[in-house]
C-alpha positions as CSV (number, residue, x, y, z in Angstrom):
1,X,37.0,-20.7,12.6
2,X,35.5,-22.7,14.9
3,X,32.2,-24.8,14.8
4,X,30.0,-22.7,16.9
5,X,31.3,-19.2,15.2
6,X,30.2,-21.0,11.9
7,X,27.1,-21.9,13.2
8,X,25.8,-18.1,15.2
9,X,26.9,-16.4,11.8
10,X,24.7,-19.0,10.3
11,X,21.7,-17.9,12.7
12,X,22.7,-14.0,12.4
13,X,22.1,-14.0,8.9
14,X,19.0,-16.2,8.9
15,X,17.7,-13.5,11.4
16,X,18.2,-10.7,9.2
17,X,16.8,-11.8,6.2
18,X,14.0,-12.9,8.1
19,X,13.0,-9.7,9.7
20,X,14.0,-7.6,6.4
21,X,11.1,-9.7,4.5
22,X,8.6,-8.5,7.2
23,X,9.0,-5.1,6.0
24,X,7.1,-3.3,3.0
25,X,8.1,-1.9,0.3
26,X,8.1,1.7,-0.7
27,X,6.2,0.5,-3.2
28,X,3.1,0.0,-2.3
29,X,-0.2,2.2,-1.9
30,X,-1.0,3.5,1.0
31,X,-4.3,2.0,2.9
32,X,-7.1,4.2,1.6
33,X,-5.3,5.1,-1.4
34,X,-4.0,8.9,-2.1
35,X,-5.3,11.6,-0.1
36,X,-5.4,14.9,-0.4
37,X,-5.8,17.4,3.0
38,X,-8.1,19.8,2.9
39,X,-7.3,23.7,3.3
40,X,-9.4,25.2,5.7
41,X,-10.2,29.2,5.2
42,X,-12.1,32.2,7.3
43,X,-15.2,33.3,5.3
44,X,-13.3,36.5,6.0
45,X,-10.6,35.7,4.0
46,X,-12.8,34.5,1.0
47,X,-14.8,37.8,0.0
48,X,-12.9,38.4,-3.0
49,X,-10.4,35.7,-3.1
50,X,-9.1,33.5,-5.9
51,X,-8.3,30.2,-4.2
52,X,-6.4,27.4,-5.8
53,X,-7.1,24.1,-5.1
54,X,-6.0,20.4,-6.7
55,X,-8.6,18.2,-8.6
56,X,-10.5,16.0,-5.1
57,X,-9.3,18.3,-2.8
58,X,-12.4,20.4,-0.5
59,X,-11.7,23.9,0.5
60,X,-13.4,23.6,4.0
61,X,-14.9,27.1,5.0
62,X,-14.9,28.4,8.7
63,X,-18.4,30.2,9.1
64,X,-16.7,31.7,12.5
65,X,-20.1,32.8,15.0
66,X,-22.7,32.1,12.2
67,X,-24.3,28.6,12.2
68,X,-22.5,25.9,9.7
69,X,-25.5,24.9,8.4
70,X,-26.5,28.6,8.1
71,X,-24.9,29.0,4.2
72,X,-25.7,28.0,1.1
73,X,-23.9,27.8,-1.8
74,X,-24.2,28.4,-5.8
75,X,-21.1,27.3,-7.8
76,X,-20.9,29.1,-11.7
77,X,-19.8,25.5,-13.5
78,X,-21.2,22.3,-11.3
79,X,-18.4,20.5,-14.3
80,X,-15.0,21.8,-12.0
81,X,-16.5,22.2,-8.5
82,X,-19.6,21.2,-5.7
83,X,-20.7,23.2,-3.0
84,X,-21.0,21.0,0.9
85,X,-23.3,22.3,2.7
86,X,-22.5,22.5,6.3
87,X,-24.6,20.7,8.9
88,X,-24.5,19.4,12.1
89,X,-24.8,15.8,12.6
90,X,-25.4,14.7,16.4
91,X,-22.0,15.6,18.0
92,X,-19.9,16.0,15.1
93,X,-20.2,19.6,13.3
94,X,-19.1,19.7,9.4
95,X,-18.3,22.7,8.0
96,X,-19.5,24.1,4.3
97,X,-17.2,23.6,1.7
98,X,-16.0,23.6,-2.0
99,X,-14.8,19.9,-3.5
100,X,-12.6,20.7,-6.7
101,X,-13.8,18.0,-9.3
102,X,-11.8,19.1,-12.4
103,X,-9.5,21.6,-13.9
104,X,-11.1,24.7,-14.5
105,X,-12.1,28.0,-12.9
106,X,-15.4,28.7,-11.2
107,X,-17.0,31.6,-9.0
108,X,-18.9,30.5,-5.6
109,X,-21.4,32.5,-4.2
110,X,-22.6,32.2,-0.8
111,X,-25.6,33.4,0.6
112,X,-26.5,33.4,4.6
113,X,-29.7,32.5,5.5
114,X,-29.6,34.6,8.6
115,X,-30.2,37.6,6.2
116,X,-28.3,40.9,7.0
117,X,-24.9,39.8,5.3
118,X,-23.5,40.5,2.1
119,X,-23.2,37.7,-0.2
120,X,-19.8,36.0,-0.4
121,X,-18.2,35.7,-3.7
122,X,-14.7,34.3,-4.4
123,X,-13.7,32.1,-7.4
124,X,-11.9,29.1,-7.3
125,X,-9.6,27.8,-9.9
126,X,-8.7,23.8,-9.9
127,X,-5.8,22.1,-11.2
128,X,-4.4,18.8,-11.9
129,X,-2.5,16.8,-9.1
């Protein structure tokens, strides 16, 4: 083989090994750590529901017409899960919520403050990840 076929094999394989050490592993964490989507659901779909949700991860509750920040919330054991309140926050809107914080099982009562609507009960049972 001659010289110069010796010598771009040479550079070929330096190239290679080069670019495969830019790459990471699969290995590493991803930036911002694990995390967990949230599930969003209708406050129609709630009245009544048992909903299942992983420890960290926030049920997100569409209000539909009624006002986000409209709702508040009472959760049976503060131990397995918080209630967000909704609110609106210059341009962005956040809707209210329930954030699982540890296995267990809890009922959620929410209450509108526009009066005229039933109260919304549904329980929520969170499980490890």
């Amino acid at each position: 083989m001659k010289k110069s076929h010796w010598l771009a094999a040479a550079a070929a394989a330096v190239l290679v090994l080069g670019v495969s050490a830019c790459g990471s592993s699969s290995g590493d964490a991803p930036i911002g750590g694990d995390v967990i989507a949230p599930v969003t659901m209708s406050v129609n779909e709630l009245q009544g529901a048992d909903v299942e949700r992983l420890v960290g991860q926030v049920l997100n509750i569409n209000t539909d017409s009624l006002a986000v920040d409209s709702y508040q919330g009472e959760v049976s054991d503060t131990k397995v899960a918080r209630f967000v309140e909704g609110k609106v926050d210059g341009s962005a809107t956040f809707n209210p919520g329930v954030e699982g914080l540890a296995e267990g099982t809890a009922e959620v009562t929410m209450v509108n403050d526009q009066g005229g609507i039933q109260p919304l009960e549904f329980t929520v049972t969170v499980v490890a990840n």
